[in-house]
ZADO-1210 file (C-alpha; in nm, 4 decimals, padded with zeros to 6 digits):
<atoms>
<atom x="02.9738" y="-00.1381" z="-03.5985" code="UNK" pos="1"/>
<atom x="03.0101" y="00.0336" z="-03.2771" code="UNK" pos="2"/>
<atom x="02.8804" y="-00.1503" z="-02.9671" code="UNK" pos="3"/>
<atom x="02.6665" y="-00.0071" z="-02.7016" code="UNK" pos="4"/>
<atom x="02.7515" y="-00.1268" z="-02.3632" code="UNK" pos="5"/>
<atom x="02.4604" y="-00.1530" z="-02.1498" code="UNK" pos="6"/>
<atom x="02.4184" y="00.0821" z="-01.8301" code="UNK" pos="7"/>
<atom x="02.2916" y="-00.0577" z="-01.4815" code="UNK" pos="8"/>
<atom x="02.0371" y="00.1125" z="-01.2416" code="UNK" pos="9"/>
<atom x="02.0536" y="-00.0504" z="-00.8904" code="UNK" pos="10"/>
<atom x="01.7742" y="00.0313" z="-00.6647" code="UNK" pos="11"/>
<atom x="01.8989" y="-00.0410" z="-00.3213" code="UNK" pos="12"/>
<atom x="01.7212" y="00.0992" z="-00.0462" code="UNK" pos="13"/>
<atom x="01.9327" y="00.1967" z="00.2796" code="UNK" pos="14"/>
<atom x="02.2519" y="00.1847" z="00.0523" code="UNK" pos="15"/>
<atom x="02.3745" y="00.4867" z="00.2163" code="UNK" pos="16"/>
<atom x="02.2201" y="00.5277" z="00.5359" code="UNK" pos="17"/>
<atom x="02.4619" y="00.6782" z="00.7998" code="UNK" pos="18"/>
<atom x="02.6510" y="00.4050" z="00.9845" code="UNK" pos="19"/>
<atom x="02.6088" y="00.1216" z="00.7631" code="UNK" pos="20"/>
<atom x="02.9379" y="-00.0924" z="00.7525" code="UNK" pos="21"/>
<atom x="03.1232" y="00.0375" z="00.4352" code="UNK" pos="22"/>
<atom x="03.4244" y="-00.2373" z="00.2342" code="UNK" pos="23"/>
<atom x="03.7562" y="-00.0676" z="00.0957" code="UNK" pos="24"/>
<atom x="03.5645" y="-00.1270" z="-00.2116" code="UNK" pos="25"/>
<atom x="03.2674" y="00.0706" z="-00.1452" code="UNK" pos="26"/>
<atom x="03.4691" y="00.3246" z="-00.0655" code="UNK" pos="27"/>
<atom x="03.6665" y="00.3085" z="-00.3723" code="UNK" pos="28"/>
<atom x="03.3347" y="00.3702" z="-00.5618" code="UNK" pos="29"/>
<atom x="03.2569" y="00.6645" z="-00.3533" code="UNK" pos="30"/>
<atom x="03.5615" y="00.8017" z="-00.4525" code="UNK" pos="31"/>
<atom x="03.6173" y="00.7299" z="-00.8079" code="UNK" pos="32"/>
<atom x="03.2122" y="00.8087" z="-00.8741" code="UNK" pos="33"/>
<atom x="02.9827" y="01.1123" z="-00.9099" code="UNK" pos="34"/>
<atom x="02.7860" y="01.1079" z="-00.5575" code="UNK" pos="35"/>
<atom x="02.4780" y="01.3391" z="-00.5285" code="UNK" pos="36"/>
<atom x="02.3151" y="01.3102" z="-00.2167" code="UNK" pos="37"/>
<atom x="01.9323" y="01.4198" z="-00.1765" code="UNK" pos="38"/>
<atom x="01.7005" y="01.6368" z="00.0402" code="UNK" pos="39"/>
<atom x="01.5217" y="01.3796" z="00.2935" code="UNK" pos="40"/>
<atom x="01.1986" y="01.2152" z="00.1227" code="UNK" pos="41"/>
<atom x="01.0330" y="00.9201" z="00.1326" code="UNK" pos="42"/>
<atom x="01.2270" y="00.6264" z="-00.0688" code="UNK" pos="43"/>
<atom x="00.8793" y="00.5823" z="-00.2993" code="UNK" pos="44"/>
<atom x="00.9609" y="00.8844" z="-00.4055" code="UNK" pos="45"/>
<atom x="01.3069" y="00.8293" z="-00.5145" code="UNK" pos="46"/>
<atom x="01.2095" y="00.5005" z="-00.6368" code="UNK" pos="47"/>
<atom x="00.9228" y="00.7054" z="-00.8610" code="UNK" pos="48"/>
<atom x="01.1465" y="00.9508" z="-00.9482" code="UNK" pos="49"/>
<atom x="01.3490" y="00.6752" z="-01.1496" code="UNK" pos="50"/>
<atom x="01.0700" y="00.6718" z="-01.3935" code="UNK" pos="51"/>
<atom x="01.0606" y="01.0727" z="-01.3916" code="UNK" pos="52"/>
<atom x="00.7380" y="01.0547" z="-01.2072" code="UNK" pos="53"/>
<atom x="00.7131" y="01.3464" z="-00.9556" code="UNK" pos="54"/>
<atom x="00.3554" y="01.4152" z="-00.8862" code="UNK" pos="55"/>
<atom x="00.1912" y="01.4969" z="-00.5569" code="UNK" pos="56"/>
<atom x="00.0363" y="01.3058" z="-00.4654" code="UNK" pos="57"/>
<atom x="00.2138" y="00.9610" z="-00.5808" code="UNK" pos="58"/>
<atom x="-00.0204" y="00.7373" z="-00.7728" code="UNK" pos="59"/>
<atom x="00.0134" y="00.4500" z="-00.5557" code="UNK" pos="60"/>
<atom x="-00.3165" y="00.2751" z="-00.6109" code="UNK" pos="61"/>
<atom x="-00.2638" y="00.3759" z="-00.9890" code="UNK" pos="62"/>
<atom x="00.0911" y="00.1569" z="-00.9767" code="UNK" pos="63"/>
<atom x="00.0309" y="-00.1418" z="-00.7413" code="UNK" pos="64"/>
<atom x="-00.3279" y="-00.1855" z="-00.9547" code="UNK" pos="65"/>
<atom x="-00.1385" y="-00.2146" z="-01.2768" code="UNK" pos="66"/>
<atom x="00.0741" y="-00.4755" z="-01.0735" code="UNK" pos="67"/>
<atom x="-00.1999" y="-00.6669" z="-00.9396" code="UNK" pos="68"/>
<atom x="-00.3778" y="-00.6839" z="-01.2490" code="UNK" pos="69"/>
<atom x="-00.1037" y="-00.6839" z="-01.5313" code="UNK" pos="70"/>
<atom x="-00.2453" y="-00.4345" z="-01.6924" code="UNK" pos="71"/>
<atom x="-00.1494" y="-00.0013" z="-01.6771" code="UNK" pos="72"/>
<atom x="-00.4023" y="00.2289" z="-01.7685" code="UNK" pos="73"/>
<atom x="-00.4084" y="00.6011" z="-01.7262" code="UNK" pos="74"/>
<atom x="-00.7141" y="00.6283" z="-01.4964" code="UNK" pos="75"/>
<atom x="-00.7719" y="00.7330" z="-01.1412" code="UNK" pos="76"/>
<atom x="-00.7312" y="00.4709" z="-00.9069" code="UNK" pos="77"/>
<atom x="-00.7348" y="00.4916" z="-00.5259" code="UNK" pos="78"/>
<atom x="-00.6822" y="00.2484" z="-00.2757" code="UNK" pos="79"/>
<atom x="-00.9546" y="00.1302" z="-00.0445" code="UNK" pos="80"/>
<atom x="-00.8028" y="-00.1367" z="00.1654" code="UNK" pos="81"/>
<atom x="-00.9628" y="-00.3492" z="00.4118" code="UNK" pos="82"/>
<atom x="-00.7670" y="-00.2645" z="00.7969" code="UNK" pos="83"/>
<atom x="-00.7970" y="-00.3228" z="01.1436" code="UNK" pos="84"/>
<atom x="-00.8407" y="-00.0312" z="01.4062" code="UNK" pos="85"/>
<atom x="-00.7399" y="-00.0601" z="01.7114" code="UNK" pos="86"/>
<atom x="-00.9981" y="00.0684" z="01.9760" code="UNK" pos="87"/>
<atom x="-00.9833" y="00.3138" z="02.2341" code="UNK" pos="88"/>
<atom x="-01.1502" y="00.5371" z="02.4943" code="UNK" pos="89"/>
<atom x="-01.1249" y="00.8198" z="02.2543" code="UNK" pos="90"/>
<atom x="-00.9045" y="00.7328" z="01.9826" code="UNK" pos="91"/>
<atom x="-00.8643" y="00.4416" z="01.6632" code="UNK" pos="92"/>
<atom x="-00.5160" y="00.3951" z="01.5802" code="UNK" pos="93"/>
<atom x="-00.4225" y="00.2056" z="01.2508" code="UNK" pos="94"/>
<atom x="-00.2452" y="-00.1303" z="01.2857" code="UNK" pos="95"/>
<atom x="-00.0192" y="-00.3090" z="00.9641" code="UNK" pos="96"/>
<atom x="-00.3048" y="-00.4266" z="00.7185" code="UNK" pos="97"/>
<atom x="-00.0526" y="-00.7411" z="00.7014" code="UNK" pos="98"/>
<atom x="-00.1598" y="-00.8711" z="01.0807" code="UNK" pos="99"/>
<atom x="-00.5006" y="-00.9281" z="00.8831" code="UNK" pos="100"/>
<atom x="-00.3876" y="-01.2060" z="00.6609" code="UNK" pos="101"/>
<atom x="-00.7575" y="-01.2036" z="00.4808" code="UNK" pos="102"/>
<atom x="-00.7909" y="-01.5409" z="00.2595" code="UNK" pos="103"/>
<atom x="-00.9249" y="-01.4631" z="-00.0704" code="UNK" pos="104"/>
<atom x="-01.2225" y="-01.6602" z="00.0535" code="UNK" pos="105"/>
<atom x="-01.2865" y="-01.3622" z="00.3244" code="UNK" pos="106"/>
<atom x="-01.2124" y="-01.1074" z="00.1023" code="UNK" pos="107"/>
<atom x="-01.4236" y="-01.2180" z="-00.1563" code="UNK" pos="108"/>
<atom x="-01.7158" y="-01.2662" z="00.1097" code="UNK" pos="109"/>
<atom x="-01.6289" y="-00.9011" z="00.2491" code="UNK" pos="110"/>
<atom x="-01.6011" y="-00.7014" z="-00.1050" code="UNK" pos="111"/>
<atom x="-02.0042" y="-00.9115" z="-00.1943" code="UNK" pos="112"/>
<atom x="-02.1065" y="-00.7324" z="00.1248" code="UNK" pos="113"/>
<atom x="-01.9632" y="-00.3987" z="00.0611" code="UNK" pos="114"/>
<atom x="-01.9626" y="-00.3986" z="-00.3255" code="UNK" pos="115"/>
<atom x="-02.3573" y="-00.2678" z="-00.3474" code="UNK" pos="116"/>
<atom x="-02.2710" y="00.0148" z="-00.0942" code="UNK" pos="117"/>
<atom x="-01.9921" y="00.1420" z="-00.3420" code="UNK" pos="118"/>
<atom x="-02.2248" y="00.1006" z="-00.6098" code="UNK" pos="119"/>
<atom x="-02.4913" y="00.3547" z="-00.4323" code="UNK" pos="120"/>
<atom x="-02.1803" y="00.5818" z="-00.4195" code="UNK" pos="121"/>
<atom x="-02.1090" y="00.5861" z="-00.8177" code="UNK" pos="122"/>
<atom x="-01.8089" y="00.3201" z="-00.7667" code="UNK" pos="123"/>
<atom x="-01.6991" y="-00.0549" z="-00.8913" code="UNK" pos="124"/>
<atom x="-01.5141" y="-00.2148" z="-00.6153" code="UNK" pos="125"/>
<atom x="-01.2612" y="-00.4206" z="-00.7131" code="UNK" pos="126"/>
<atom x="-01.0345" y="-00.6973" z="-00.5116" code="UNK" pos="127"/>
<atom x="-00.7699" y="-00.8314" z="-00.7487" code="UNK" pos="128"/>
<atom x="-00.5685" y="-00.9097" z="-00.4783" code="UNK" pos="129"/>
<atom x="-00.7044" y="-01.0131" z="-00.0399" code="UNK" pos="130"/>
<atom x="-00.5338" y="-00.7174" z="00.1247" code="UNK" pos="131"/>
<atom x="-00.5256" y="-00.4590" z="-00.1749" code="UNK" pos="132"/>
<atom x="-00.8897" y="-00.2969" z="-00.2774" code="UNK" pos="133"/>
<atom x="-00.9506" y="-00.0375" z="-00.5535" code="UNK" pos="134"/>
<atom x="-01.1921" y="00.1909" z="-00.7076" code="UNK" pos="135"/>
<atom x="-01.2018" y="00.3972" z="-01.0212" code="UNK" pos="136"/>
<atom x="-01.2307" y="00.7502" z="-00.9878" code="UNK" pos="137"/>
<atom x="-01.3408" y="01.0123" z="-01.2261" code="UNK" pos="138"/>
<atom x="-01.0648" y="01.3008" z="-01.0995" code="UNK" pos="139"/>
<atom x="-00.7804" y="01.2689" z="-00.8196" code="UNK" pos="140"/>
<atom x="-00.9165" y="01.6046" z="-00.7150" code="UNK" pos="141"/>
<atom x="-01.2065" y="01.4706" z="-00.5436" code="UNK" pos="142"/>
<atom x="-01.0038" y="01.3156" z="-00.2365" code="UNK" pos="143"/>
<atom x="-00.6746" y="01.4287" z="-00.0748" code="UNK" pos="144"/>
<atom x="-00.5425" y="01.1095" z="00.1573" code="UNK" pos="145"/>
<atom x="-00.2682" y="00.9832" z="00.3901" code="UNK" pos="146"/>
<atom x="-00.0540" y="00.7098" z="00.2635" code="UNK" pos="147"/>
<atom x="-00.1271" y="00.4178" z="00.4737" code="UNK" pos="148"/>
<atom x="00.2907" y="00.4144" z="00.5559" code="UNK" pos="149"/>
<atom x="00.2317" y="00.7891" z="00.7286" code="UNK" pos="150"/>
<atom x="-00.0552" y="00.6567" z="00.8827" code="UNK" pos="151"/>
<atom x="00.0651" y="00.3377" z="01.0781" code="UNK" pos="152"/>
<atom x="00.0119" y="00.3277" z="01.4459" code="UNK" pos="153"/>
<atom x="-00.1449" y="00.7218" z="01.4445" code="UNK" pos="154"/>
<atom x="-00.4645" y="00.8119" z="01.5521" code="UNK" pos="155"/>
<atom x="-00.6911" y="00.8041" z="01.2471" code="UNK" pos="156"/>
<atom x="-00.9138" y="01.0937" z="01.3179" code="UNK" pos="157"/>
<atom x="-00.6818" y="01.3327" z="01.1804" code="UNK" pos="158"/>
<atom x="-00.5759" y="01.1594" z="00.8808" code="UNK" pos="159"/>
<atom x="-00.9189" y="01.0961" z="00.7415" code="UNK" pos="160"/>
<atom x="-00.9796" y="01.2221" z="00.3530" code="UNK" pos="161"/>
<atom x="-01.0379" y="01.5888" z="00.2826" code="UNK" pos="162"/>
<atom x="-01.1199" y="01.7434" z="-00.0323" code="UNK" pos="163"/>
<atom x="-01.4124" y="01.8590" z="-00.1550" code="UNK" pos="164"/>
<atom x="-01.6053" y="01.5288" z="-00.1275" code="UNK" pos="165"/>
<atom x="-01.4647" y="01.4400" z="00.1893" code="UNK" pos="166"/>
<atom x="-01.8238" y="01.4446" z="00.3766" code="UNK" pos="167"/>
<atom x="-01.9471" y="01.1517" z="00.1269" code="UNK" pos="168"/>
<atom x="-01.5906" y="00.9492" z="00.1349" code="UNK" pos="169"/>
<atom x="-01.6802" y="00.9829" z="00.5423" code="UNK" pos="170"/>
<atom x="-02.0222" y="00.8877" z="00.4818" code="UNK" pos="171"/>
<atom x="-01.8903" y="00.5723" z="00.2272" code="UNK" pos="172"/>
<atom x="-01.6346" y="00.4422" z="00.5177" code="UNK" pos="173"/>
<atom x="-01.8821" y="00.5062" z="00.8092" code="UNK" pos="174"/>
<atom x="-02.1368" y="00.2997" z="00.6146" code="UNK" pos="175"/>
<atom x="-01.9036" y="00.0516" z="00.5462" code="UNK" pos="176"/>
<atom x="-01.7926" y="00.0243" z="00.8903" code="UNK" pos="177"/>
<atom x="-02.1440" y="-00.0574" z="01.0376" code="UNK" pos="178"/>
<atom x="-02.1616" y="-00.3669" z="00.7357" code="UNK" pos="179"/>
<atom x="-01.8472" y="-00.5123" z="00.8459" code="UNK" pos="180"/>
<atom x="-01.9845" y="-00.4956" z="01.2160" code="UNK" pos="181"/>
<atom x="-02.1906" y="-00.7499" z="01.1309" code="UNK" pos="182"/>
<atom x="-02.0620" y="-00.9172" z="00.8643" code="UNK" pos="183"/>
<atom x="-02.0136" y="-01.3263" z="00.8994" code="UNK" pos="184"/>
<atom x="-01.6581" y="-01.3242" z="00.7920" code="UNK" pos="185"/>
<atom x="-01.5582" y="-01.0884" z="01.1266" code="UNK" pos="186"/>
<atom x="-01.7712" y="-01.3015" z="01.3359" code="UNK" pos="187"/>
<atom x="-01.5953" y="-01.6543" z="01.2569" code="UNK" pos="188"/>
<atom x="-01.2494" y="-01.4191" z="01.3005" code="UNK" pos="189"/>
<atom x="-01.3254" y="-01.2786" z="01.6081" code="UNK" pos="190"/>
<atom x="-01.4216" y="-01.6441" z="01.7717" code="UNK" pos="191"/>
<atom x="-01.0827" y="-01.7680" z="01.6212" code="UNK" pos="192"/>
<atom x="-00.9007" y="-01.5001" z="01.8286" code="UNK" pos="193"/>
<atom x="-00.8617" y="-01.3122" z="01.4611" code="UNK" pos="194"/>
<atom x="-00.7829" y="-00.9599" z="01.4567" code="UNK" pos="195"/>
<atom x="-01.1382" y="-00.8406" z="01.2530" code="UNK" pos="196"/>
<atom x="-01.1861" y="-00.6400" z="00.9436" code="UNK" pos="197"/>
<atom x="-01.3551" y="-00.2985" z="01.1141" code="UNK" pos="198"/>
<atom x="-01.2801" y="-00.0569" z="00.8692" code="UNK" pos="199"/>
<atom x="-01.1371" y="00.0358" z="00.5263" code="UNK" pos="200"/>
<atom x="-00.8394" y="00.2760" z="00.4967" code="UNK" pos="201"/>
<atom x="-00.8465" y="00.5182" z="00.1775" code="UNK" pos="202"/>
<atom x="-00.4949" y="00.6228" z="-00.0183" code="UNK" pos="203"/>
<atom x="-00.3333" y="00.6288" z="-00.3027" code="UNK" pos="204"/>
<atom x="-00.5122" y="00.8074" z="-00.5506" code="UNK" pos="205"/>
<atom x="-00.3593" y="00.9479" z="-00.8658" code="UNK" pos="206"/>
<atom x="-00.2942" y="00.8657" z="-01.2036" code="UNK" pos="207"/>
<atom x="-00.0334" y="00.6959" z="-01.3683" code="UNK" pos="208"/>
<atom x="00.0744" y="00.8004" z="-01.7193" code="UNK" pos="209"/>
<atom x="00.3524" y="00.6606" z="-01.9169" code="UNK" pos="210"/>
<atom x="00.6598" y="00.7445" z="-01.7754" code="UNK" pos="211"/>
<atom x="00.9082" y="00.9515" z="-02.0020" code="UNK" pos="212"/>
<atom x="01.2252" y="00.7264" z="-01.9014" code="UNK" pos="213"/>
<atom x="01.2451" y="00.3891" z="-02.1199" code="UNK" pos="214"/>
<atom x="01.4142" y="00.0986" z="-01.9756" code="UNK" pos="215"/>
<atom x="01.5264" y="-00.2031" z="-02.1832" code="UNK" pos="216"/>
<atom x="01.5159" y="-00.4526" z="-01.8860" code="UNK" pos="217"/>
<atom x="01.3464" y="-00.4114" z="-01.5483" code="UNK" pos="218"/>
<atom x="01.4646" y="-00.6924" z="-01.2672" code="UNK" pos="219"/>
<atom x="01.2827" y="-00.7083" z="-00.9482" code="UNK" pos="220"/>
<atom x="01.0296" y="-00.8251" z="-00.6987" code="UNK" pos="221"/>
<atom x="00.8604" y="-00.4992" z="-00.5956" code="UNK" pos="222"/>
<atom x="00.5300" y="-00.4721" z="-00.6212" code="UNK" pos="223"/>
<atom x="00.5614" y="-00.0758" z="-00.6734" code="UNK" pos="224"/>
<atom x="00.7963" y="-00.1392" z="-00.9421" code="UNK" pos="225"/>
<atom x="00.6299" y="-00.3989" z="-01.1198" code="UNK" pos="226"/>
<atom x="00.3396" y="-00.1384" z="-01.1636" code="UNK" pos="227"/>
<atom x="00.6350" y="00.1029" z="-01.2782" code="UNK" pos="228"/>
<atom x="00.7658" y="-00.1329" z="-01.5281" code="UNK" pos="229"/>
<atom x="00.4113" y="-00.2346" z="-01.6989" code="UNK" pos="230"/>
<atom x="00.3004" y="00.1461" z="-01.7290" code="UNK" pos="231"/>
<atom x="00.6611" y="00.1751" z="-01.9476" code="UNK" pos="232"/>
<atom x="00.5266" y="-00.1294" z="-02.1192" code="UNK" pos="233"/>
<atom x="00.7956" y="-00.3431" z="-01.9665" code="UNK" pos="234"/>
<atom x="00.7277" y="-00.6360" z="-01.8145" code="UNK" pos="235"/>
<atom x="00.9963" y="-00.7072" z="-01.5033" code="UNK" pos="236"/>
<atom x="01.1908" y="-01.0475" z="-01.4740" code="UNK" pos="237"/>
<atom x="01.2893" y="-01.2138" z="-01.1501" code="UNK" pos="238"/>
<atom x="01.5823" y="-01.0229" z="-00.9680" code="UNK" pos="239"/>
<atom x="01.8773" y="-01.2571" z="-00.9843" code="UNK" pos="240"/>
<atom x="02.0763" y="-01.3416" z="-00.6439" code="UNK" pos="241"/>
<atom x="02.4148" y="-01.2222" z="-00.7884" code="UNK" pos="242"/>
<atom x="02.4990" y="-00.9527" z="-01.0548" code="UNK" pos="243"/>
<atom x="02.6791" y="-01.2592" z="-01.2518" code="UNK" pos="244"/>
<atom x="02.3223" y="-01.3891" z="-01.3486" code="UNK" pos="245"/>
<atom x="02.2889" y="-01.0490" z="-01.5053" code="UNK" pos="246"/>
<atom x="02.6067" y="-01.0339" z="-01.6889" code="UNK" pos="247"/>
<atom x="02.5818" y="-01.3623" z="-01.8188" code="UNK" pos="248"/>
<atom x="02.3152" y="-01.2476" z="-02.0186" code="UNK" pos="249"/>
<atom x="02.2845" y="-01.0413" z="-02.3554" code="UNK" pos="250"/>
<atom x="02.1410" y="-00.7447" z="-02.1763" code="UNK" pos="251"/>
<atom x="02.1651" y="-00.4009" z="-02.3522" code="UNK" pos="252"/>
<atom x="02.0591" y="-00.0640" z="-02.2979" code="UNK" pos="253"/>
<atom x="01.9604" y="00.0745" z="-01.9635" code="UNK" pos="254"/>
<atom x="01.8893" y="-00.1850" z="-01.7017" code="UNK" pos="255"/>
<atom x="01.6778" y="-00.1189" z="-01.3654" code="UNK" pos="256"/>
<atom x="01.7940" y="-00.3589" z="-01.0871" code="UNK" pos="257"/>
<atom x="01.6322" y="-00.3939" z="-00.7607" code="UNK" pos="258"/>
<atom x="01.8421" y="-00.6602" z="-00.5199" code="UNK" pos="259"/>
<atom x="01.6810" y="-00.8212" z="-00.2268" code="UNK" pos="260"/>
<atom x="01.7711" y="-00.6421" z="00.0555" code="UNK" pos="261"/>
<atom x="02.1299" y="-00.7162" z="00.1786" code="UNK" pos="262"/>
<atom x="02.2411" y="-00.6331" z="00.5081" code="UNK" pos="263"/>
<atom x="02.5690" y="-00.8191" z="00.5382" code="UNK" pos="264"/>
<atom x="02.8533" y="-00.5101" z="00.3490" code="UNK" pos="265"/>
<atom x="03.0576" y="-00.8240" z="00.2346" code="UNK" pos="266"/>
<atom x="02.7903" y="-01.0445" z="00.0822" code="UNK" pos="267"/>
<atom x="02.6640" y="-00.7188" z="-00.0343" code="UNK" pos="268"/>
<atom x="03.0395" y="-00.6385" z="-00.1899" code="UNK" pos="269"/>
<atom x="03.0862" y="-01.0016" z="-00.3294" code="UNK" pos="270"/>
<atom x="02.7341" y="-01.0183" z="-00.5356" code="UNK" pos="271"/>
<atom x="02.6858" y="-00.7603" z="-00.6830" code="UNK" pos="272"/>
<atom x="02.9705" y="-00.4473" z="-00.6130" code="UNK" pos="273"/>
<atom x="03.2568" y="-00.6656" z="-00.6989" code="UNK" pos="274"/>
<atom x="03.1608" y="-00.7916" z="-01.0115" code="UNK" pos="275"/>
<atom x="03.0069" y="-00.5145" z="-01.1239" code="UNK" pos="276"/>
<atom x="03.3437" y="-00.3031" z="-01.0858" code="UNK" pos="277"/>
<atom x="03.5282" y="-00.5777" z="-01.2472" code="UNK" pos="278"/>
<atom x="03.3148" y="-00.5763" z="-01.5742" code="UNK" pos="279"/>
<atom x="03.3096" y="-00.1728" z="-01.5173" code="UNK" pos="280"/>
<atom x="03.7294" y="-00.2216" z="-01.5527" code="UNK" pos="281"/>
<atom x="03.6629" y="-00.4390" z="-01.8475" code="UNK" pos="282"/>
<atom x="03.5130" y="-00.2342" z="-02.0417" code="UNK" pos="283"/>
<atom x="03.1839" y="-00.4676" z="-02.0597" code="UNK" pos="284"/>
<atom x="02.9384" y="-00.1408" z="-01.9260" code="UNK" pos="285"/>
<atom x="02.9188" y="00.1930" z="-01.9699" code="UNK" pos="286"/>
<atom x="02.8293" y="00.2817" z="-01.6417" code="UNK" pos="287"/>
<atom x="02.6715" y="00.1403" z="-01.2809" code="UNK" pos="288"/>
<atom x="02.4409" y="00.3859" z="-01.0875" code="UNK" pos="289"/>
<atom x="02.3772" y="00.2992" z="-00.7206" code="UNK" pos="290"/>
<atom x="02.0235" y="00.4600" z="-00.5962" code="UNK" pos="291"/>
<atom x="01.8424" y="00.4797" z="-00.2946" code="UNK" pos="292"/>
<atom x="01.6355" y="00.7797" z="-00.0910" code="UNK" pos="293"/>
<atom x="01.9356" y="00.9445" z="00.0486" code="UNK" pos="294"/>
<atom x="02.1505" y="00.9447" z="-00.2986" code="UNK" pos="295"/>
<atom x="02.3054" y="00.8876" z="-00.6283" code="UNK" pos="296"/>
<atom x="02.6318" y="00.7152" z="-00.6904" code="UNK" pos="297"/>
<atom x="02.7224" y="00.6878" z="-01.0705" code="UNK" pos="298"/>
<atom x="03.0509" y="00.5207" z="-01.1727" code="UNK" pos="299"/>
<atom x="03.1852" y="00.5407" z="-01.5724" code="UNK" pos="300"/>
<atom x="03.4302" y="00.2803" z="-01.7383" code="UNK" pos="301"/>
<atom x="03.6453" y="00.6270" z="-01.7111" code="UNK" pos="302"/>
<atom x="03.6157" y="00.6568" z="-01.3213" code="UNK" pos="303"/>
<atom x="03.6716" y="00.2593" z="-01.2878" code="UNK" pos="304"/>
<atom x="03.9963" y="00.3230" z="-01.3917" code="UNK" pos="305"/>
<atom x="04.1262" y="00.5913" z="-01.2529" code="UNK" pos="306"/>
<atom x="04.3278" y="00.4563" z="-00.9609" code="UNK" pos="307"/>
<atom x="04.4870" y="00.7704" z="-00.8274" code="UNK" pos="308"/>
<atom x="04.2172" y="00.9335" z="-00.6849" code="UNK" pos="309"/>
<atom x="04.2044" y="00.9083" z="-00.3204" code="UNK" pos="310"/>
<atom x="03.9336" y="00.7087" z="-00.1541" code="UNK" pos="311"/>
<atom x="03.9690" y="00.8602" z="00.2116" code="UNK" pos="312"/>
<atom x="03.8383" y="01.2029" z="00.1428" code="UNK" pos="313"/>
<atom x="03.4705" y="01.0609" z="00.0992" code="UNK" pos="314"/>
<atom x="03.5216" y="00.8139" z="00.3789" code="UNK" pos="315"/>
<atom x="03.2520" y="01.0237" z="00.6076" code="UNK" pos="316"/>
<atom x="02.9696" y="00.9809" z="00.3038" code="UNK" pos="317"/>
</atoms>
């Protein structure tokens, strides 16, 4: 019976970035492989696209819900985290939600404060996790949003939802701002010297249908790709430290791989592009693909073995 070697997927973010300290190795791979680089975007959209999900806008809230929760659904979900805005004469500029550091305690207080307002408004709020809020929505259509990345350290008064509900989403967020005001929870935080909940930040929406590319096994500890993997009805396993905890294994098919970030090009080269190559050369996969936002780098058993092709003429990639 004829076997199928498995094929690997490696999301790794940065991968190619322009001045990034390249081994003789990497290089090698440049060479021997198919390299398509990429217009400029956004690496969650590269990172979406690996589940052939293109849509404008991303369903964020849609993915990191089905994360949070465990379960992937095909409604409209949109994001309606808790932030901090920084104050001034004329302006409110968005600071990281992660300064916050809500327990689940606060949140919990904060969503029982807020949760009848969203009710008066047609909505269920929901907290699954302290810094991540949701609601349901009936269409995507009724809200266009920033992504709270594009909207980090910018004055918010530009970025706020349009669409054509956009005067009640205002309405919804000015309401809730006056409730957190005076909420308990942002009084004990701001006599602890605590950065206080003053506002909620709405993104994300869309939904998230079952993507059209199958994976057999999904490794990794992103949150966006956890949400990825349970909408393809895959539940994701820890990401191993070295690609030998991989290969090891009786893996088959196609296999998404997302390392932890790995600055250092010759831990990078001895974990996972090393032995990878080597069971490329031995026949034991069909093929490695090396992703990120800028490109694509595929690499057959074929190209592993072709040794005449010169490396230097991709050197400048």
């Amino acid at each position: 019976m004829r076997v199928v070697r498995p094929s690997f997927v490696l999301w790794m973010p940065g991968l190619f970035m322009v001045g990034r300290a390249r081994t003789s190795l990497f290089v090698r791979l440049m060479a021997r492989g198919t390299y398509v680089p990429r217009a400029c975007q956004p690496p969650e959209r590269a990172l979406f696209g690996l589940f052939a999900i293109h849509d404008d806008p991303l369903p964020f809230a849609a993915a990191t819900h089905a994360a949070d929760t465990g379960v992937a659904d095909e409604r409209v979900w949109l994001r309606v985290d808790p932030v901090h805005l920084a104050l001034g004469p004329q302006q409110a500029f968005l600071t990281d939600p992660a300064v916050l550091g809500l327990s689940c305690a606060e949140a919990d207080a904060l969503g029982g404060l807020l949760a009848p307002l969203f009710t008066d408004h047609g909505y269920v709020l929901e907290i699954p996790k302290p810094g991540r809020w949701y609601v349901c929505l009936e269409s995507e259509d009724t809200i266009r949003t920033t992504p709270l990345s594009s909207a980090l350290g910018c004055d918010v008064a530009s970025l706020l939802p349009s669409g054509p509900r956009r005067t009640a989403w205002h309405r919804l967020v000015t309401e809730a701002q006056m409730l957190l005001h005076v909420s308990e929870v942002n009084q004990v935080r701001e006599d602890q010297g605590l950065p206080v909940v003053n506002s909620l930040w709405l993104w994300g929406e869309g939904r998230l249908k079952q993507p059209s590319v199958s994976w057999s096994c999904i490794l990794a500890d992103d949150l966006l790709i956890e949400g990825l993997a349970r909408a393809s009805n895959c539940v994701p396993g820890p990401v191993p430290d070295h690609a030998a905890e991989v290969l090891a294994h009786d893996v088959r098919g196609r296999v998404l791989i997302a390392p932890r970030p790995i600055e250092d090009s010759e831990a990078l080269n001895s974990r996972w592009l090393a032995p990878l190559f080597a069971a490329l050369r031995a026949n034991r996969l069909s093929s490695v693909t090396l992703v990120d936002d800028l490109a694509t780098l595929e690499v057959d058993t074929r190209q592993a073995r072709r040794w005449w092709r010169f490396a230097g003429r991709y050197g400048s990639h």
